[in-house]
C-alpha positions in Angstrom: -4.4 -20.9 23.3 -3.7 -17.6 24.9 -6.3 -14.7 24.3 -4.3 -11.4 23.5 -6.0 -7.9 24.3 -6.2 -5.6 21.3 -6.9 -2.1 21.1 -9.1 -0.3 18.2 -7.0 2.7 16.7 -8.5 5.2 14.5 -6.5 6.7 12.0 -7.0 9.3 9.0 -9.1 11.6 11.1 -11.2 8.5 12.2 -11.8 7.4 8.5 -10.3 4.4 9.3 -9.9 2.2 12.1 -8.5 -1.7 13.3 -7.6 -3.5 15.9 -4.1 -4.0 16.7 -2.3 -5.8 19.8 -2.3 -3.9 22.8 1.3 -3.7 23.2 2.2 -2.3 20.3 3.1 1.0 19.4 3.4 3.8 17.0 6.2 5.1 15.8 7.4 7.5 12.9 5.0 10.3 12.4 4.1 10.9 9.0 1.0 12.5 7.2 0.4 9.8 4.6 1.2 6.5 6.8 0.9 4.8 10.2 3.5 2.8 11.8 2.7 0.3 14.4 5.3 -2.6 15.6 6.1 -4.0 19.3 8.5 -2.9 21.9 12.0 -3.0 20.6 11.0 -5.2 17.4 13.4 -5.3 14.7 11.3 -7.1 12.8 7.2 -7.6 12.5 6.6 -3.7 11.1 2.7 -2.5 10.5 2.4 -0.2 8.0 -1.2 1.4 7.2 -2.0 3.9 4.4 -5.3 5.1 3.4 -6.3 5.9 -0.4 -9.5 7.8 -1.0 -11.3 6.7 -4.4 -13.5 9.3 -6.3 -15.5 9.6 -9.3 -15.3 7.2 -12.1 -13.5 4.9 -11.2 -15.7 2.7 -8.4 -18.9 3.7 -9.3 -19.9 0.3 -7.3 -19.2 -2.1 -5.1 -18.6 -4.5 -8.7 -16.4 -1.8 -10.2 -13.9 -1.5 -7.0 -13.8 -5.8 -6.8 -12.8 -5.7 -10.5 -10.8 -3.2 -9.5 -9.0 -5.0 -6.3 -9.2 -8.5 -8.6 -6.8 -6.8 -10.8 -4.3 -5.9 -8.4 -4.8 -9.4 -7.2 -4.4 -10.9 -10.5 -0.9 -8.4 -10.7 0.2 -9.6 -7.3 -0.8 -13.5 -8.2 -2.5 -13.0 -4.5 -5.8 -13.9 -3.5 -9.0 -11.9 -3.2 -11.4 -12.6 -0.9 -15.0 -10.9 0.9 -14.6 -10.5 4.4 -17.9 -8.6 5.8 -18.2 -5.2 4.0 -14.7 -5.3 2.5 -13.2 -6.6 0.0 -9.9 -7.9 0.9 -6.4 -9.0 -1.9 -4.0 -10.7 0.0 -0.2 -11.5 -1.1 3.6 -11.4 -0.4 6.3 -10.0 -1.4 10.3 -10.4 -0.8 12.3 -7.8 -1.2 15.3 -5.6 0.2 15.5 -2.5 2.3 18.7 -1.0 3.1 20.3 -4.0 2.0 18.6 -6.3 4.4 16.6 -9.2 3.1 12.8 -8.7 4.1 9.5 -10.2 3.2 6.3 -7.8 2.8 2.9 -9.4 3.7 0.6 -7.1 1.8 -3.4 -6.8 1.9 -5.4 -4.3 0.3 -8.6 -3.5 1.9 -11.0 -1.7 -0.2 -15.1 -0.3 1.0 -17.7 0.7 -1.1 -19.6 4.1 1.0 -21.3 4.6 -2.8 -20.8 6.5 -5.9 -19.1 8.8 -5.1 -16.9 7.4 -2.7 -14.4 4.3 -2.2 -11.8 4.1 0.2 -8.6 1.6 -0.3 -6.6 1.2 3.1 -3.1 -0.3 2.2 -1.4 -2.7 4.5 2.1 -4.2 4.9 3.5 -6.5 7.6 7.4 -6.2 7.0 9.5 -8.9 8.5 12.9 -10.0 8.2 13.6 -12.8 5.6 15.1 -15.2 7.3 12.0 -15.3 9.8 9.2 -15.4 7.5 8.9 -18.9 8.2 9.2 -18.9 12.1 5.8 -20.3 13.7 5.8 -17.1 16.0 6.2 -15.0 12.8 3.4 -17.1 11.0 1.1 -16.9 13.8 1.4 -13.0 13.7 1.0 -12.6 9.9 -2.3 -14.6 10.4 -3.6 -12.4 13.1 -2.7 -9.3 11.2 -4.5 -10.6 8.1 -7.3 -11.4 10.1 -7.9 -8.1 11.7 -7.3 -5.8 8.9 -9.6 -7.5 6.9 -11.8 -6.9 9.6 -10.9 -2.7 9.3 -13.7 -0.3 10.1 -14.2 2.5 7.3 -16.5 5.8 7.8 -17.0 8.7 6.0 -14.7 11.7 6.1 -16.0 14.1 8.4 
């Protein structure tokens, strides 16, 4: 088994961060997204977003996994612990442009407290017709695997 080198990134002023493979890159600026992908891929696309969750709604840690179990029971996906977070996982195919692609979607939400819950959104976009290639696979499952593991802190 090869050992590949990943990099931490901290995104959303440092409210967030994961690990991500060390040759990968970001691409397409925006304010409300991060885009990550390797070299020249034209398919394997990481997209992260960050939601910030005040006030009523997640008032605990039970009220954001009833929360996340309903978008998991939505998405027919599964939810699972994974340290701190609380991770829905599921997949999606779909079109973009025309172009058959499949969505790998996990939603990774941490409880700071009462007054604060943080939902970071990610999708792994890859074209259909290699969803099922072992190299494709093998990616997914890192992916999962390390933004499950994401790193949340308090906005500064």
């Amino acid at each position: 088994m090869t050992t590949q080198r990943l990099d931490r990134v901290a995104v959303f002023g440092d409210q967030l961060s994961l690990l991500i493979p060390h040759e990968w890159v970001e691409s397409e600026e925006a304010s409300d997204y991060y885009l990550y992908h390797a070299p020249g891929a034209d398919s394997g696309w990481l997209r992260v977003s960050l939601i910030s969750i005040k006030g009523p709604k997640c008032r605990s840690e039970e009220e954001l996994r009833a929360l996340l179990a309903e978008r998991a029971q939505k998405e027919q996906g599964a939810l699972l612990d994974v340290g701190e977070n609380i991770l829905v996982a599921w997949t999606k195919d779909s079109e973009e442009d025309g172009v058959p692609i499949t969505n790998f979607w996990w939603a990774v939400g941490h409880f700071h407290g009462p007054a604060l819950s943080h939902e970071a959104i990610f999708s792994f976009t890859v074209l259909r017709e290699r969803k099922n290639q072992s190299e494709t696979l093998k990616t997914v499952e890192m992916v999962g695997m390390l933004v499950g593991q994401a790193s949340f802190a308090l906005p500064t």
